[in-house]
C-alpha positions in Angstrom: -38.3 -42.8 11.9 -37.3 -40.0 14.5 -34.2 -39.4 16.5 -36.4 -40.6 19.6 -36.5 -44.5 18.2 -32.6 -44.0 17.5 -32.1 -42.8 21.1 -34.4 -45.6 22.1 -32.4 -48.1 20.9 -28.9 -47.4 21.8 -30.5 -47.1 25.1 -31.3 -50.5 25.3 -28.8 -51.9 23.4 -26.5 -50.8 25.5 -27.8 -51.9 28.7 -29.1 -55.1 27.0 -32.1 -54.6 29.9 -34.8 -52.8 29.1 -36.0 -51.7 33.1 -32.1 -49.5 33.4 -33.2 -48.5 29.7 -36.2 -46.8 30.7 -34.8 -45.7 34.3 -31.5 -44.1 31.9 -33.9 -42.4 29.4 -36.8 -41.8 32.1 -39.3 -42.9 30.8 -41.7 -46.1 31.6 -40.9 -49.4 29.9 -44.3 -50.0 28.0 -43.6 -47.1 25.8 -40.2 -47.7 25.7 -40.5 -51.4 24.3 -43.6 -49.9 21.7 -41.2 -47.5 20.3 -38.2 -50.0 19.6 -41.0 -52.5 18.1 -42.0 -49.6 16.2 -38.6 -49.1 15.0 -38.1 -52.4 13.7 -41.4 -52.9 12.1 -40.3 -49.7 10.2 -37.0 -50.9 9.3 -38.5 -54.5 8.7 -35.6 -56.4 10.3 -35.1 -58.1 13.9 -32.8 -55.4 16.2 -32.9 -57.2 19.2 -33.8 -61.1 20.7 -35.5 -60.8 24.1 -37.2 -62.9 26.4 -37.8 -63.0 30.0 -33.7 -63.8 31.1 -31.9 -61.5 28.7 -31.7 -59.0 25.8 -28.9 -59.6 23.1 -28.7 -57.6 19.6 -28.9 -59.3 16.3 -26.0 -59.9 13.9 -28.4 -56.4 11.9 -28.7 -54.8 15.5 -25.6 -55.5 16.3 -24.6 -53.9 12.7 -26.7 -50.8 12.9 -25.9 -49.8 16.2 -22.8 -47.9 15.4 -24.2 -45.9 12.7 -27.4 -45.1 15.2 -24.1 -43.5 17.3 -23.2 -42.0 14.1 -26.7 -39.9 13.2 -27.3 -39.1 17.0 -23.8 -37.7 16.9 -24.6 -35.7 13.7 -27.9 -34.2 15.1 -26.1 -33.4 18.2 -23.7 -31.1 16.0 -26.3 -30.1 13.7 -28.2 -28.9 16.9 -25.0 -26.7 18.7 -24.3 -25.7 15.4 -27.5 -24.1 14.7 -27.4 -22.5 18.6 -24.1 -21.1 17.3 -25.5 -19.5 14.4 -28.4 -18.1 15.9 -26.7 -16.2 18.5 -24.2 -14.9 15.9 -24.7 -11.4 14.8 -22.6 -9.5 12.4 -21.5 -5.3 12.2 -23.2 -3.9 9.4 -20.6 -3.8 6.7 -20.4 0.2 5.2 -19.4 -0.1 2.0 -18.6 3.0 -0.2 -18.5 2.1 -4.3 -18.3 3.6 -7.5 -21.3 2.4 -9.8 -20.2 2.6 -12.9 -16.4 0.6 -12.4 -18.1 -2.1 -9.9 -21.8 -2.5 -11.9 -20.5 -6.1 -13.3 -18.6 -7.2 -9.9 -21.1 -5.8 -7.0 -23.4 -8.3 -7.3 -21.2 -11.3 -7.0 -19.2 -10.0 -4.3 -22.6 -9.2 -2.3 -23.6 -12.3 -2.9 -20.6 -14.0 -1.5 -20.5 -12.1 1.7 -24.4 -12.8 2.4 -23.5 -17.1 1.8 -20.5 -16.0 4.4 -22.5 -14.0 6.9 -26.1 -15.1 6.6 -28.5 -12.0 7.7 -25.8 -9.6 8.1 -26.7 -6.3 7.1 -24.8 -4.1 4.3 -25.2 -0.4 3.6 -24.4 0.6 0.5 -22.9 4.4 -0.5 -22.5 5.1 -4.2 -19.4 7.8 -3.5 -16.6 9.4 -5.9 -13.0 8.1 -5.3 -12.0 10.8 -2.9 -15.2 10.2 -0.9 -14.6 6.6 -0.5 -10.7 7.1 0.4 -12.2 10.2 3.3 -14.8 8.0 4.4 -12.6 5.2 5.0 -9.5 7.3 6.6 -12.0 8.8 8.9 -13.7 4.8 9.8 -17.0 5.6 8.1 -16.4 3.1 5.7 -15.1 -0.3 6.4 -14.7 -1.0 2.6 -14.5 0.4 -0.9 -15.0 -0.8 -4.2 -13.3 1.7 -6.8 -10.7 2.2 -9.3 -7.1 2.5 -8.0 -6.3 5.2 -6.6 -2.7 7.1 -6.9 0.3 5.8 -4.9 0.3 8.9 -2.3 -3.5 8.4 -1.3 -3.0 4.7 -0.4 -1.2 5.5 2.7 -2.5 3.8 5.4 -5.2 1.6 3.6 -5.1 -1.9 1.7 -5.4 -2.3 -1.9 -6.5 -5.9 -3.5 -7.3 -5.4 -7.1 -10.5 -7.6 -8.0 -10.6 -6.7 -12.4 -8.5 -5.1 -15.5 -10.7 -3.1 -17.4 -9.2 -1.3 -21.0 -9.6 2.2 -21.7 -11.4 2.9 -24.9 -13.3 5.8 -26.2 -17.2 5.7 -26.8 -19.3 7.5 -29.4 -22.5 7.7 -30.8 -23.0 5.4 -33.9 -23.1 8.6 -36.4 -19.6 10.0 -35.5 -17.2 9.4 -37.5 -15.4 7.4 -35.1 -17.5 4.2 -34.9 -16.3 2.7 -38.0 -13.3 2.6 -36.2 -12.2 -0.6 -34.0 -8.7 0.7 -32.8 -8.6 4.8 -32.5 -4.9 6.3 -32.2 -5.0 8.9 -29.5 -4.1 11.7 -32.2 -7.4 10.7 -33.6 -9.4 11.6 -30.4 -10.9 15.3 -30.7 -9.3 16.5 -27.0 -10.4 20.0 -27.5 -14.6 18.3 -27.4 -15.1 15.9 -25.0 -18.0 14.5 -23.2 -16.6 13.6 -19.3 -17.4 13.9 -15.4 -18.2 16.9 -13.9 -14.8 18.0 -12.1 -16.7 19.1 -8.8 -18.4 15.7 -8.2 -15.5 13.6 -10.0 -11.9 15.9 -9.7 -9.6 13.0 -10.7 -11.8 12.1 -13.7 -9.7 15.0 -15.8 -6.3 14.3 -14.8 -6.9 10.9 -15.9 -8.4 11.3 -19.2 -5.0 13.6 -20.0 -3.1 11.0 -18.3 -5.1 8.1 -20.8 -4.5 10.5 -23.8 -0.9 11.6 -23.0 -1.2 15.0 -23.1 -1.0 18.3 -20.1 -4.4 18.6 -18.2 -5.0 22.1 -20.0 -4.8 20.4 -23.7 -7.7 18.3 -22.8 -11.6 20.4 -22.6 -14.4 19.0 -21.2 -17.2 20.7 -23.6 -20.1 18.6 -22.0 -20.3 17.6 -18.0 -21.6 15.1 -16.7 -23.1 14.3 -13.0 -23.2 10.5 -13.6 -22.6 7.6 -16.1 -26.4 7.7 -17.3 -26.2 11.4 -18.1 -22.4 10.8 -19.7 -24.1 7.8 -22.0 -26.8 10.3 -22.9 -24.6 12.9 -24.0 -22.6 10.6 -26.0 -26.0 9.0 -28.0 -27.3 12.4 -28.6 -23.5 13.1 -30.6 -22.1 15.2 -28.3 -18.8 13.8 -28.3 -17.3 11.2 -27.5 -16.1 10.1 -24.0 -12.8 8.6 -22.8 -13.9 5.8 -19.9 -13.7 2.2 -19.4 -14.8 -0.6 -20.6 -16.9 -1.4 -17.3 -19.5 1.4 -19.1 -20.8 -1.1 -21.1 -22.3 -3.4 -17.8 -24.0 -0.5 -17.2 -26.6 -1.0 -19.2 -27.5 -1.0 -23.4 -25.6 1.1 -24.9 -26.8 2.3 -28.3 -23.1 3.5 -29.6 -19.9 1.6 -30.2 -16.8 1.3 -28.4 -13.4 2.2 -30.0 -10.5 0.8 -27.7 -6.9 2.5 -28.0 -4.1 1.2 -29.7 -3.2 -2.0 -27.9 0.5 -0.8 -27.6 0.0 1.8 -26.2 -3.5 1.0 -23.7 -4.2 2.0 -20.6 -5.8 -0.1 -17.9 -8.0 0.4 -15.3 -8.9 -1.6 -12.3 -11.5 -1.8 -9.3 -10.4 -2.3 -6.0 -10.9 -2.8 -2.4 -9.9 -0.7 -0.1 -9.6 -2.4 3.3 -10.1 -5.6 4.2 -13.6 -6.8 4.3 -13.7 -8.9 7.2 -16.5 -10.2 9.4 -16.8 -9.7 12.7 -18.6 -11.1 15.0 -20.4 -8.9 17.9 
């Protein structure tokens, strides 16, 4: 069956004359009386009673004649609908992130926005903190996924926080740390300390004193890092230990334990965007 029989037969059902049928679809009336025999050979069931005074509809024709409206009204939206969507296009979404905080989020919300904007285009930029907040002051970026930042560098921008992640401390399985499943910050070796590089991540610092609750000069980086694979490295080879979250572990398999803080007193992290991620139509 094809939408052409369905047409067919509202046609003549409607005119209840099959020469205005024809002239109304414009076509001859031979093929227009094989395709509505066609029709109800298919559909095994009488549509219409004809002979050489009139046409009437069957109590079935009669019947299925308002849901023939009904699926010819469909196609016809199914039809526009797909015009509209075809001559739809979408901005390429710039989207700055953080890998490590976003790795167990990224892929979900990608996947949401591509079911929202089929074939839209999005450019990803794997960017510190202060790189995403420049990039999207200065309209580079139209979105940012990262961890909050401080009140003062919000100004201007729109924060929606997406996950809570804990603070913990990681370690290689031979420190003495990793028989441990809740490590008191006095417990935490501040003075040897496996972190972020401070030219490539300069509010990594401040927040590991903040996390630990000490001055910025009491904590010492002994062993930078230019990236969360080279951190975890460190960190497996003993090091020292590393204060991050607890997103580290979606990063990939992670060959040391994880101490968290002591739950009174824990610290929290969370990923955000930065902006509203919107589309828009061009």
């Amino acid at each position: 069956m094809e939408l052409r029989h369905l047409r067919y037969f509202i046609a003549v059902a409607e005119e209840l004359n099959f020469s205005r049928a024809a002239q109304r679809l414009n076509v001859s009336q031979p093929p227009l009386s094989r395709q509505i025999r066609d029709l109800e050979s298919e559909l095994n069931v009488k549509l219409l009673e004809r002979n050489r005074q009139e046409v009437k509809l069957t109590r079935v024709g009669r019947a299925l004649l308002a849901r023939a409206r009904e699926l010819m009204r469909d196609a016809e939206l199914l039809r526009t609908r797909a015009h509209e969507m075809k001559a739809e296009t979408y901005e390429e979404l710039e989207l700055g992130y953080a890998p490590s905080p976003t790795a167990a989020i990224i892929a979900g919300i990608l996947g949401r926005y591509h079911e929202l904007a089929p074939g839209a285009s999005v450019t990803l930029h794997d960017l510190s903190l202060s790189e995403i907040l420049m990039g999207l002051k200065a309209k580079k970026l139209h979105a940012g996924l990262t961890l909050r930042p401080r009140p003062g560098e919000m100004r201007g921008l729109v924060f929606e926080a997406l996950r809570r992640y804990s603070v913990g401390i990681i370690c290689a399985k031979s420190c003495p740390l990793a028989k441990f499943s809740v490590i008191p910050r006095s417990a935490v070796p501040m003075d040897k300390l496996v972190g972020y590089r401070a030219a490539d991540f300069p509010e990594y610092h401040q927040w590991v004193a903040k996390v630990l609750g000490v001055s910025k000069t009491q904590v010492t980086i002994s062993q930078e890092c230019d990236g969360v694979l080279s951190l975890i490295a460190a960190v497996e080879a003993g090091q020292a230990p590393a204060v991050v979250g607890e997103f580290i572990t979606a990063v990939g398999e992670i060959a040391f334990a994880t101490c968290l803080l002591s739950p009174s007193r824990l610290s929290w992290m969370w990923v955000c965007s930065i902006g509203k991620m919107r589309l828009r139509r061009t």
